[in-house]
N, CA, C and O atoms as a GROMACS GRO file, in nm:
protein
  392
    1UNK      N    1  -1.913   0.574   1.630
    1UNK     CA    2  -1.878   0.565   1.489
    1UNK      C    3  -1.780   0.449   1.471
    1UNK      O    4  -1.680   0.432   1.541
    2UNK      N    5  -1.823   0.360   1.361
    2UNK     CA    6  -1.716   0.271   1.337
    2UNK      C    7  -1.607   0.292   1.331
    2UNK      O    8  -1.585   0.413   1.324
    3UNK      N    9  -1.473   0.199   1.330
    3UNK     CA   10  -1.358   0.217   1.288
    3UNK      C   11  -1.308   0.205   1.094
    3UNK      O   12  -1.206   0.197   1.025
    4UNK      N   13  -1.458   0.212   1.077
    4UNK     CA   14  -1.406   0.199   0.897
    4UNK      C   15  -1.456   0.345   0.862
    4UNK      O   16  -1.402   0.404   0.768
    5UNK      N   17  -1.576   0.417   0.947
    5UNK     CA   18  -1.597   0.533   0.867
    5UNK      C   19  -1.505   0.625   0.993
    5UNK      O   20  -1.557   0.732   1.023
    6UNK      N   21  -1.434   0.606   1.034
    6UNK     CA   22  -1.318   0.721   1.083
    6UNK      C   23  -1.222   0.682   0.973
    6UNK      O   24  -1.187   0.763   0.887
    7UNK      N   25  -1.184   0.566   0.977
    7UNK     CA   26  -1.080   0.558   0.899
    7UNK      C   27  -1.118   0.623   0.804
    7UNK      O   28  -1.040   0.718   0.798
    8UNK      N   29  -1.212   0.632   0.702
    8UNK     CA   30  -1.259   0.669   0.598
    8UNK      C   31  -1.294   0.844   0.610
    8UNK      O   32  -1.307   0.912   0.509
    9UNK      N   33  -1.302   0.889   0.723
    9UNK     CA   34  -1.306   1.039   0.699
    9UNK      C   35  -1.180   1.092   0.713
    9UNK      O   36  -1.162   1.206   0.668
   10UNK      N   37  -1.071   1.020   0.777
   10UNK     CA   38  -0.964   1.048   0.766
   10UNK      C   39  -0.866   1.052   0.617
   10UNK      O   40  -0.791   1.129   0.557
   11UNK      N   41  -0.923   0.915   0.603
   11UNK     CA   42  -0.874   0.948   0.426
   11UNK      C   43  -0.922   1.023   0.343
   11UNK      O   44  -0.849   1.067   0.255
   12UNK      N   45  -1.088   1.066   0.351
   12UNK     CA   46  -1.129   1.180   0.271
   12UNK      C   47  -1.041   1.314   0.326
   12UNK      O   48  -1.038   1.416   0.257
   13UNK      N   49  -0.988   1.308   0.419
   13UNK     CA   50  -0.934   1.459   0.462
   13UNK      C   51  -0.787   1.461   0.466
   13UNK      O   52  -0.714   1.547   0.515
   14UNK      N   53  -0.761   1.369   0.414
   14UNK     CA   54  -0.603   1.360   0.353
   14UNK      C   55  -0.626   1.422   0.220
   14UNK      O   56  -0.592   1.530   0.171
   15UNK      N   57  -0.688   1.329   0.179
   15UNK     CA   58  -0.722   1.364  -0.020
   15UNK      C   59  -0.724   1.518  -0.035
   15UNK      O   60  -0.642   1.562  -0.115
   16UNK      N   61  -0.810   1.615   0.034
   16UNK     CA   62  -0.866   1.700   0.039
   16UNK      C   63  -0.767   1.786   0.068
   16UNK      O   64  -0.742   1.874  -0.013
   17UNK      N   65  -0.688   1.775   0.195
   17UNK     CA   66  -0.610   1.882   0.197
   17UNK      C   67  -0.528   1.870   0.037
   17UNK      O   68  -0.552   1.947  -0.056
   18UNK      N   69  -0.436   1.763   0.032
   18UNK     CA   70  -0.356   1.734  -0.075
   18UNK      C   71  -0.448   1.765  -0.213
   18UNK      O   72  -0.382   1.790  -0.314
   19UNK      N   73  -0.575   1.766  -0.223
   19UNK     CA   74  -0.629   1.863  -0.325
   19UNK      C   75  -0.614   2.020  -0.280
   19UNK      O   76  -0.571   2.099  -0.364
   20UNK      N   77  -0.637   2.052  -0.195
   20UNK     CA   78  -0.610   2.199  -0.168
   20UNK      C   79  -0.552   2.272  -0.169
   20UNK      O   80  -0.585   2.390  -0.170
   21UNK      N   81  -0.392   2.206  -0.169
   21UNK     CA   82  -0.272   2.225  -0.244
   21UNK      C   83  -0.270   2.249  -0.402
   21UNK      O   84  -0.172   2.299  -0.458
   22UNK      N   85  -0.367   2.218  -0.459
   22UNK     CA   86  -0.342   2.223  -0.627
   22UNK      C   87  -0.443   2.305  -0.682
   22UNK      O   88  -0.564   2.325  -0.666
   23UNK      N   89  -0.353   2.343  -0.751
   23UNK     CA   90  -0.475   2.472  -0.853
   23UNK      C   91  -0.598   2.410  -0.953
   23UNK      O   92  -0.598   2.297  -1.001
   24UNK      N   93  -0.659   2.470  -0.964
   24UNK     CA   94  -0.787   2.420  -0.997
   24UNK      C   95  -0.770   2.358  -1.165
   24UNK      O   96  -0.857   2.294  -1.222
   25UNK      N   97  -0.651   2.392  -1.218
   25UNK     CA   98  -0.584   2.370  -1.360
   25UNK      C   99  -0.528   2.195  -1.322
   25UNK      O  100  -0.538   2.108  -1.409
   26UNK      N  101  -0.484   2.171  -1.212
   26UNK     CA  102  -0.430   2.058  -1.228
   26UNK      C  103  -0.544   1.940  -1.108
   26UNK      O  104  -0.516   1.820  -1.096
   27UNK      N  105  -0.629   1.985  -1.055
   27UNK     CA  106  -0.744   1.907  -0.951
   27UNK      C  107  -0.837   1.839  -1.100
   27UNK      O  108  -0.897   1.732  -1.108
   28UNK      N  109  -0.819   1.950  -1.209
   28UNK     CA  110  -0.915   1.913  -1.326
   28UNK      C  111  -0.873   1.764  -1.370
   28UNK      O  112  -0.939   1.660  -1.359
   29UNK      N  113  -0.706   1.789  -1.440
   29UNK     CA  114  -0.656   1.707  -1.448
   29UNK      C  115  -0.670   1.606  -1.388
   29UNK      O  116  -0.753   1.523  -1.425
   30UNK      N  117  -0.605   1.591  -1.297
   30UNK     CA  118  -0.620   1.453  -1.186
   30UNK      C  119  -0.732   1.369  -1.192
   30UNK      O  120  -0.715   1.248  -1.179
   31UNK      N  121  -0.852   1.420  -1.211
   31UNK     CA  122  -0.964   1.366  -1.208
   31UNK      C  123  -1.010   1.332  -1.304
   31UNK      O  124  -1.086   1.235  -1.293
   32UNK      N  125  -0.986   1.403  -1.470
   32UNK     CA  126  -1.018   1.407  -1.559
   32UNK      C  127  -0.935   1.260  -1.609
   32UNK      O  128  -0.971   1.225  -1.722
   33UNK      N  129  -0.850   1.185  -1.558
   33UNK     CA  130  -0.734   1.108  -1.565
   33UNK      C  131  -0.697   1.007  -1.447
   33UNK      O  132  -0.590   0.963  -1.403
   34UNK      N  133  -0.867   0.984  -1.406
   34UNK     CA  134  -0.853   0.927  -1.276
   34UNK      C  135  -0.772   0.787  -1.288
   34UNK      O  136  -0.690   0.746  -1.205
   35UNK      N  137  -0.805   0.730  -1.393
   35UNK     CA  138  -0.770   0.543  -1.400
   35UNK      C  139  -0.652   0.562  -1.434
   35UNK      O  140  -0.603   0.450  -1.435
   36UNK      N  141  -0.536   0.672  -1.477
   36UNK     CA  142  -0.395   0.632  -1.461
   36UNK      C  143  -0.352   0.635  -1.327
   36UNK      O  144  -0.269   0.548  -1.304
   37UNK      N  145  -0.385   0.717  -1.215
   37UNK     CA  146  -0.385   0.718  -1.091
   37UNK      C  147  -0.443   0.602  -0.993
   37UNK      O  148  -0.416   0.590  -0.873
   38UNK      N  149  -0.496   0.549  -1.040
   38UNK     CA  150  -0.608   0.425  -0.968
   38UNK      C  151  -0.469   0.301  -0.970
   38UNK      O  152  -0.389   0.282  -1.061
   39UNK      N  153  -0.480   0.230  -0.830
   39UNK     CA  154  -0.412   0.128  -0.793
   39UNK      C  155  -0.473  -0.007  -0.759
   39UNK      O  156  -0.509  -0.027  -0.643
   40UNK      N  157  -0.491  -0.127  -0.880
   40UNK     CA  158  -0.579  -0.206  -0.855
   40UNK      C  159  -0.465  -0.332  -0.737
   40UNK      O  160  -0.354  -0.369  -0.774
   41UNK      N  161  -0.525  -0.372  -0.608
   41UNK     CA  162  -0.500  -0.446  -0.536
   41UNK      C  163  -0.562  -0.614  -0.582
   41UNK      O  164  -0.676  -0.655  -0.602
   42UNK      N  165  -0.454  -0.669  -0.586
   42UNK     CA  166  -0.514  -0.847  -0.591
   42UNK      C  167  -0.472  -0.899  -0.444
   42UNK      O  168  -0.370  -0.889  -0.376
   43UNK      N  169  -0.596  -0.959  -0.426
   43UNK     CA  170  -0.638  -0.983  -0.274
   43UNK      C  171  -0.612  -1.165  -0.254
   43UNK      O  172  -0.684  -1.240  -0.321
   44UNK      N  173  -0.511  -1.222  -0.161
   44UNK     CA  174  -0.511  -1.312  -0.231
   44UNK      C  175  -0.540  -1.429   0.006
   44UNK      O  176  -0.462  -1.448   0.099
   45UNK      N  177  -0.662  -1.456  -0.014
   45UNK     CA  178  -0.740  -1.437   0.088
   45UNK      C  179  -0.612  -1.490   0.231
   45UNK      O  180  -0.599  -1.423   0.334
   46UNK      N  181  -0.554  -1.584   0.210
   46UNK     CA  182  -0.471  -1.682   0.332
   46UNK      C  183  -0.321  -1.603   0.344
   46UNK      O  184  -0.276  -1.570   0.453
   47UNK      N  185  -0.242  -1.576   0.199
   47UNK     CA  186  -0.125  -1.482   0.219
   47UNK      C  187  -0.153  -1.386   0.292
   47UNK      O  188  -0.106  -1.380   0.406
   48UNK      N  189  -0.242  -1.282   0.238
   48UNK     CA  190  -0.288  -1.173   0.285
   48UNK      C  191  -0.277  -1.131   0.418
   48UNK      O  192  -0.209  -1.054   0.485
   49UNK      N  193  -0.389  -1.227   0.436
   49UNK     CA  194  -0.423  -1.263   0.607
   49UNK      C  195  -0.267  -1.304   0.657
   49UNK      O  196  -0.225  -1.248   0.758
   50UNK      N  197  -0.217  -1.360   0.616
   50UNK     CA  198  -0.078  -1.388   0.712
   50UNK      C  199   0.003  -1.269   0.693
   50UNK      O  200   0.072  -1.233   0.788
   51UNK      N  201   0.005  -1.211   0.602
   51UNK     CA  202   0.093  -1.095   0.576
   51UNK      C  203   0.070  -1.007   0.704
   51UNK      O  204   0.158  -0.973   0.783
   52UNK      N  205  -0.084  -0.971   0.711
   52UNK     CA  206  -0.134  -0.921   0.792
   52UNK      C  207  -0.098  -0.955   0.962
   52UNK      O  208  -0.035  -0.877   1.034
   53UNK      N  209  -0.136  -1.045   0.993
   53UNK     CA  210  -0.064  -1.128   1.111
   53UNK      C  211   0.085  -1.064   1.133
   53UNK      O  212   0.115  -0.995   1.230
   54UNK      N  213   0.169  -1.096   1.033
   54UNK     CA  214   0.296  -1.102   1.036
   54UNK      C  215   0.318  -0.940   1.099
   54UNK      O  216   0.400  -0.910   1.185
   55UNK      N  217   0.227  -0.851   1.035
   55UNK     CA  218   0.257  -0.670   1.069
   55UNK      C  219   0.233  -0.701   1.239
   55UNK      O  220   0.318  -0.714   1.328
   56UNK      N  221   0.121  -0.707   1.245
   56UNK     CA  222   0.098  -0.640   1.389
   56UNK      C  223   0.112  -0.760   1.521
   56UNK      O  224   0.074  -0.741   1.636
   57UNK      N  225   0.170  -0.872   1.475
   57UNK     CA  226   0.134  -0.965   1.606
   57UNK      C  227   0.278  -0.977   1.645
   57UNK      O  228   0.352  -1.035   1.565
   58UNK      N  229   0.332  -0.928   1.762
   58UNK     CA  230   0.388  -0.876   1.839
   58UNK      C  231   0.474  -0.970   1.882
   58UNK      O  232   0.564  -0.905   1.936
   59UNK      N  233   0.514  -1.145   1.892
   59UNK     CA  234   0.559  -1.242   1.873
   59UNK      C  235   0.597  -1.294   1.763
   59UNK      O  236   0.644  -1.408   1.766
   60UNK      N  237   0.585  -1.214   1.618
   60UNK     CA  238   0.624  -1.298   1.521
   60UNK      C  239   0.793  -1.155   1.454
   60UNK      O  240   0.845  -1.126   1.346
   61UNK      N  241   0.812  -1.110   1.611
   61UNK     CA  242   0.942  -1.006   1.505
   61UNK      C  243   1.058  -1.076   1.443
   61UNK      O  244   1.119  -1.030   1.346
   62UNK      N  245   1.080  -1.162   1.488
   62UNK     CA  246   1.184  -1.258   1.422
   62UNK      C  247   1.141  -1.252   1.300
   62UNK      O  248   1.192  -1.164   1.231
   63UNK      N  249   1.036  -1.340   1.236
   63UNK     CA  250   0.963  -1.339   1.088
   63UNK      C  251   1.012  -1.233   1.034
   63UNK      O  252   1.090  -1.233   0.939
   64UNK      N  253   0.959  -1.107   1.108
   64UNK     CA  254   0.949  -0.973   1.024
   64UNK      C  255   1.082  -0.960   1.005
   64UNK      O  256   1.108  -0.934   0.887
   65UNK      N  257   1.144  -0.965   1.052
   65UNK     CA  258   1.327  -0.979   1.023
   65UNK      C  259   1.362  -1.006   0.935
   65UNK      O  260   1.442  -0.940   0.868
   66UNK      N  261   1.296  -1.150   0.897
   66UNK     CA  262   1.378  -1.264   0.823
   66UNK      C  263   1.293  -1.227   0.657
   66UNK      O  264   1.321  -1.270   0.546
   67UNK      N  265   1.191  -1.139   0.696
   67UNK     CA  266   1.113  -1.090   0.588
   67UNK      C  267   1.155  -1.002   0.523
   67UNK      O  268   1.153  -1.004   0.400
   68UNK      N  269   1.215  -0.878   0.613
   68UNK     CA  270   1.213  -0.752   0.588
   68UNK      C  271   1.364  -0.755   0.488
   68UNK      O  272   1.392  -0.663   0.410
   69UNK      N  273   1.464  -0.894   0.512
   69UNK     CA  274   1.576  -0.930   0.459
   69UNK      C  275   1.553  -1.008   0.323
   69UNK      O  276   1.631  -0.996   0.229
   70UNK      N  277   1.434  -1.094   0.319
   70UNK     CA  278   1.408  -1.146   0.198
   70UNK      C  279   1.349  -1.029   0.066
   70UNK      O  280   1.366  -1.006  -0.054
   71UNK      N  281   1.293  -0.990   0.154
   71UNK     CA  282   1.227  -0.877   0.067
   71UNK      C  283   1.287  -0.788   0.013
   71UNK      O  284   1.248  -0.751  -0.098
   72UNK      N  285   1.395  -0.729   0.071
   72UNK     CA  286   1.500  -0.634   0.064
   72UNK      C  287   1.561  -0.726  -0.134
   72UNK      O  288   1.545  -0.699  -0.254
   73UNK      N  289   1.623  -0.824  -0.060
   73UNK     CA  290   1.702  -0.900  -0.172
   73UNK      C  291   1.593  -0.930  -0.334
   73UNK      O  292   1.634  -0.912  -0.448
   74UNK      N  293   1.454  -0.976  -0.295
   74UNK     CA  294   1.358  -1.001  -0.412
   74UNK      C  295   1.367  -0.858  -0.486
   74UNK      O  296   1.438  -0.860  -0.586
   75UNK      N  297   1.305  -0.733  -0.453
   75UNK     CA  298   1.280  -0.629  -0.475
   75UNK      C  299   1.443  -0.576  -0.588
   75UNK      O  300   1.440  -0.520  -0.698
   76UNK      N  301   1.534  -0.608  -0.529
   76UNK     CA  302   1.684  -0.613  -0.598
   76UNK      C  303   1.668  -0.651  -0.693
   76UNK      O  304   1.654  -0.574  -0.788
   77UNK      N  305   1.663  -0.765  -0.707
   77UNK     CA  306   1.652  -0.867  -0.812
   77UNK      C  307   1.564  -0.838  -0.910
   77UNK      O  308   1.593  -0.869  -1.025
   78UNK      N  309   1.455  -0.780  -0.882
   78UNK     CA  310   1.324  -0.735  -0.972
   78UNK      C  311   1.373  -0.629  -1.053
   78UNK      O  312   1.363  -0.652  -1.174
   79UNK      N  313   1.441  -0.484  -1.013
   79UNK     CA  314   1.490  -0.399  -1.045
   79UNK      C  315   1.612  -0.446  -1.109
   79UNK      O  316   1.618  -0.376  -1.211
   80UNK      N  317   1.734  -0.541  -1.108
   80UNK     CA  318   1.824  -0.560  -1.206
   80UNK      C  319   1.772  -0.640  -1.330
   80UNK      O  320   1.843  -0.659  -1.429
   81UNK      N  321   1.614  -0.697  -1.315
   81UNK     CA  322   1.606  -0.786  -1.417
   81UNK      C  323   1.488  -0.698  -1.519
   81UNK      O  324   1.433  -0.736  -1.622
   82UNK      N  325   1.480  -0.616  -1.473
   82UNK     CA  326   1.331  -0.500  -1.506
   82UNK      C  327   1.233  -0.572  -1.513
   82UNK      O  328   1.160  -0.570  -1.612
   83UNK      N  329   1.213  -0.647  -1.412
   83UNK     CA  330   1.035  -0.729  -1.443
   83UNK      C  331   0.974  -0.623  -1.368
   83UNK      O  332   1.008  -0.530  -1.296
   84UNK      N  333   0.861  -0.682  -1.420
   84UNK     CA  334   0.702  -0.541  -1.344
   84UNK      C  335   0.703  -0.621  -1.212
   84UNK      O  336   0.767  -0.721  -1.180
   85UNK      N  337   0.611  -0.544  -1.143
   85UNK     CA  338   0.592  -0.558  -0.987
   85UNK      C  339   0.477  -0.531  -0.973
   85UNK      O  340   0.417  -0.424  -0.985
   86UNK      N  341   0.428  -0.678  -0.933
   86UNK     CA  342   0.275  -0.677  -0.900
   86UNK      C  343   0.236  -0.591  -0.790
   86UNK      O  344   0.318  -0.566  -0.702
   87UNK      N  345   0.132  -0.550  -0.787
   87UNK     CA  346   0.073  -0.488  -0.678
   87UNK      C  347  -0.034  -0.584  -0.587
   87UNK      O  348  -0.146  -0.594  -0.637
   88UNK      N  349  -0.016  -0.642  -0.484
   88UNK     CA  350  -0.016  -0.739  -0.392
   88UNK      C  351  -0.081  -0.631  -0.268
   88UNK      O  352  -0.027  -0.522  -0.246
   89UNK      N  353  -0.247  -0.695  -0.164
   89UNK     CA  354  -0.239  -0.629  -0.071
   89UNK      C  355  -0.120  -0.727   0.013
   89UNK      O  356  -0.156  -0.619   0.060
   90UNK      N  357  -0.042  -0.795   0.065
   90UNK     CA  358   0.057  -0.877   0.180
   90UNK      C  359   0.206  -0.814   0.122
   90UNK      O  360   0.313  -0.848   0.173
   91UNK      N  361   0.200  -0.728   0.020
   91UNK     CA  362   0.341  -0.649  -0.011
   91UNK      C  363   0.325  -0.521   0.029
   91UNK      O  364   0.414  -0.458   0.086
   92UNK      N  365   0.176  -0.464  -0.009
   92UNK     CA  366   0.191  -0.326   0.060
   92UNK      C  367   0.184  -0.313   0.184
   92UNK      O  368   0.225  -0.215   0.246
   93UNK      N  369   0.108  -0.458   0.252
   93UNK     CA  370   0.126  -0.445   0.432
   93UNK      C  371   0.293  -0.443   0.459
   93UNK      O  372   0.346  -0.359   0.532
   94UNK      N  373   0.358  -0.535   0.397
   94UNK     CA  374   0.530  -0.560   0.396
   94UNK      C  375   0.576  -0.455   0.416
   94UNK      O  376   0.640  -0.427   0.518
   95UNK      N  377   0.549  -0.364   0.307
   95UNK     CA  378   0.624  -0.232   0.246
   95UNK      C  379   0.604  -0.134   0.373
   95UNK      O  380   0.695  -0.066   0.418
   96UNK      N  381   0.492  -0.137   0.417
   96UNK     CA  382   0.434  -0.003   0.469
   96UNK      C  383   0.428  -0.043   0.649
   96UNK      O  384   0.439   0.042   0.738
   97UNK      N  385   0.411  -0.177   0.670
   97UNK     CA  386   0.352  -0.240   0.842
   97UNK      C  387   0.528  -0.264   0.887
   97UNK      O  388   0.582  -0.208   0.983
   98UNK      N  389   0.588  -0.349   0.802
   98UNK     CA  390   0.688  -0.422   0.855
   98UNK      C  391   0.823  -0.359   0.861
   98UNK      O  392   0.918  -0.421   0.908
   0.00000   0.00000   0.00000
């Protein structure tokens, strides 16, 4: 079996438990209300890819350092100025890899 449909039954069986948790009054909901829940990703092909790099390649921890410090300070700045916050896949690798 590939590594996209494990990954992918794994995420159906996340969803699932975490539906199984909820009463059938609010599973309605959720679904009935899917596109406020929906998280659209802008894919932006060369950042991305480096973002990506930057998580898992095992020689670049310095970067991730010097990242994990820039990022820290942008994210600040966003929140004292109330601008919106794009949703980026090379921020959620940031957020979540680094």
């Amino acid at each position: 079996m590939s590594d996209l449909n494990l990954n992918n039954r794994k995420h159906q069986h996340q969803i699932s438990k975490s539906l199984a948790k909820s009463t059938a009054k609010q599973g309605k909901e959720y679904f009935s209300n899917i596109d406020r829940y929906r998280i659209i990703f802008k894919y932006d092909l060369i950042k991305d890819d480096v973002a990506i790099q930057l998580a898992f390649n095992s020689s670049l921890s310095e970067d991730r350092k010097d990242l994990i410090k820039w990022h820290t300070e942008d994210i600040k700045q966003q929140r004292e100025q109330n601008l919106p916050i794009d949703y980026l896949y090379k921020k959620k690798i940031q957020n979540k890899l680094i």
